[in-house]
N, C-alpha and C positions, 0 to 999 in steps of 0.2 A: 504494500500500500504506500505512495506515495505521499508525502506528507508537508510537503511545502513545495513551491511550482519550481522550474527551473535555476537555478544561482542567480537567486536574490541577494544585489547588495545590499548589502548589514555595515558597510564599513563606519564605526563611530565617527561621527562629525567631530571636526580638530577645532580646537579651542585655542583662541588665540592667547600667546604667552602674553602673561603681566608681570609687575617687578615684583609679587609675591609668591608667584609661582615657577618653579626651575622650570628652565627651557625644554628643557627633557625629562622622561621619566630615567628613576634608578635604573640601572641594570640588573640584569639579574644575578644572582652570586652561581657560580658554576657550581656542577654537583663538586664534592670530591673525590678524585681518583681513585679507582681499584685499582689496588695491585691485580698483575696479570694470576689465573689459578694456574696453581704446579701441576706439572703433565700428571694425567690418569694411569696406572698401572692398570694389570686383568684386574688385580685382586679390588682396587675401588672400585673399577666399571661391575663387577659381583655382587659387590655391598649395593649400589645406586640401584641394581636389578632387584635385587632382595629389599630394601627399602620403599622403591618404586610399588611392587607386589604389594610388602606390608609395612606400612611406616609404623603399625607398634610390636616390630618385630623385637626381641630382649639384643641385648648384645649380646648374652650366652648365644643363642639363637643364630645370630651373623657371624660371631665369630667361628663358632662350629661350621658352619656350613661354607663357608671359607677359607676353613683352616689355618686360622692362628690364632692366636691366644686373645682373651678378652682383652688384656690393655691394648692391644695393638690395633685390634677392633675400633675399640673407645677412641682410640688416638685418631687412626682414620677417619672416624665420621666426624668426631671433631673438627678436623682439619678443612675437609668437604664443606663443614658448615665455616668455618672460617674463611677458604677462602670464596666464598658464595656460591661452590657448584650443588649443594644442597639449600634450597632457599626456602625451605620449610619444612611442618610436619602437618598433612591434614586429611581428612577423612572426602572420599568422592560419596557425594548425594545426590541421591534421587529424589532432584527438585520438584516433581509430581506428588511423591507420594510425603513430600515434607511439606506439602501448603503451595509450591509455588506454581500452580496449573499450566502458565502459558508463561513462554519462553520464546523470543524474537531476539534474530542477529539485525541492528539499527548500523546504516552507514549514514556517515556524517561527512559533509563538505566544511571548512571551516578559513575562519580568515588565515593566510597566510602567516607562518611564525609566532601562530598563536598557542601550538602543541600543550607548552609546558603549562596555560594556567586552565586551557579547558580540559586539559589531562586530572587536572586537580579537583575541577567540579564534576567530571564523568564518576571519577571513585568516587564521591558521597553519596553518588544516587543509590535509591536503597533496588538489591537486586543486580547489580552490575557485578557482573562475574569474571570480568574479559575485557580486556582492553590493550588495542592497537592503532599503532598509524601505521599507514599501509603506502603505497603507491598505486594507480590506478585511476577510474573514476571517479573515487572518492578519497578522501582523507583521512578517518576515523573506522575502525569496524567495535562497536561493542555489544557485548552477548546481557543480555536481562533475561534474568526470572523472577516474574509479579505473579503476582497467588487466580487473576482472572484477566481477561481482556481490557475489563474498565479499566484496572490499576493499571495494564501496559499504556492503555491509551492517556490517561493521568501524566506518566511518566514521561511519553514522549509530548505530546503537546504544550504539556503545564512546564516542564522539569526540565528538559534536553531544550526545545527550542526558545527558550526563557535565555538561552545563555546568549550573551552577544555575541561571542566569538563564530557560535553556529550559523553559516549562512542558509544549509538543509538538511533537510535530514529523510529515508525511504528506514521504511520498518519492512523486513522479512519475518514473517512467523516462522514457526520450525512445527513442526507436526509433528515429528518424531525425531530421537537425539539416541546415539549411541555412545558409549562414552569409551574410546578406542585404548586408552590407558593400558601400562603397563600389566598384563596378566602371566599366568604362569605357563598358561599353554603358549603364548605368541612373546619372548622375555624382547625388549627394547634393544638395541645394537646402540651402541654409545663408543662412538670413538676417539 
């Protein structure tokens, strides 16, 4: 469904500078640099697969099936989460059967260079599970799950096109979702 007409300028009208106001805005502060992660051996890419499978897997658990010792386990995953090729621990849901009935991939056009502060208002939207800038036709791709249709359309019309930065936006429903993650029949290649 379409949801606003073809690239509507939205560009905010420029305000003329006065002597109380900077010529410019701030800039913005860069992130800070990651160090680069230290090369993956088998034996991490083993853990990430076993992890991937089950994130509450024990370290008795990994390390067994691994073979080496639990501190070295421990050490491991630590490390993984240190230098950020582990970036969490959390459970996959089944956003139907938890309340959230209808679930839409939304593309978004947006002002130029403006990534980093409607990146910031896409994550508060409640439901937003996903989020990328892309290349393409569009700008933005983000995944929601609202518990019915009304809330999706709440969401997009009231929530998403409320942002200035948004010139448009097309909502794709999803009908059915499979969720392709790592399992134990089909394990991830990670190299």
């Amino acid at each position: 469904m379409a949801d606003r007409g073809e690239e509507q300028d939205r560009t905010p009208p420029t305000a003329t500078p006065s002597a109380a106001a900077p010529a410019s805005p701030a800039p913005e502060p860069e992130p800070a640099p990651v160090p680069p992660a230290r090369p993956l051996d088998a034996i991490d890419r083993d853990i990430l697969r076993i992890l991937q499978t089950d994130g509450r897997a024990s370290i008795r658990s990994v390390a067994e099936r691994v073979h080496v010792s639990r501190a070295n386990a421990y050490a491991r995953i630590n490390r993984l989460v240190e230098d950020g090729v582990i970036r969490g621990f959390g459970a996959r849901v089944d956003h139907e059967r938890a309340g959230q009935g209808a679930s839409a991939y939304i593309t978004l056009k947006i002002v130029q260079n403006s990534w980093r502060t409607v990146r910031e208002q896409l994550q508060a939207l409640p439901g937003a599970t996903h989020i990328a800038l892309v290349s393409g036709d569009f700008d933005v791709l983000l995944l929601v799950h609202t518990p019915d249709n009304r809330a999706l359309r709440e969401l997009v019309l009231t929530r998403i096109q409320s942002i200035p930065e948004v010139l448009s936006t097309r909502t794709l429903l999803v009908f059915e979702e499979t969720d392709l993650g790592t399992r134990p029949d089909r394990p991830a290649e990670l190299a």
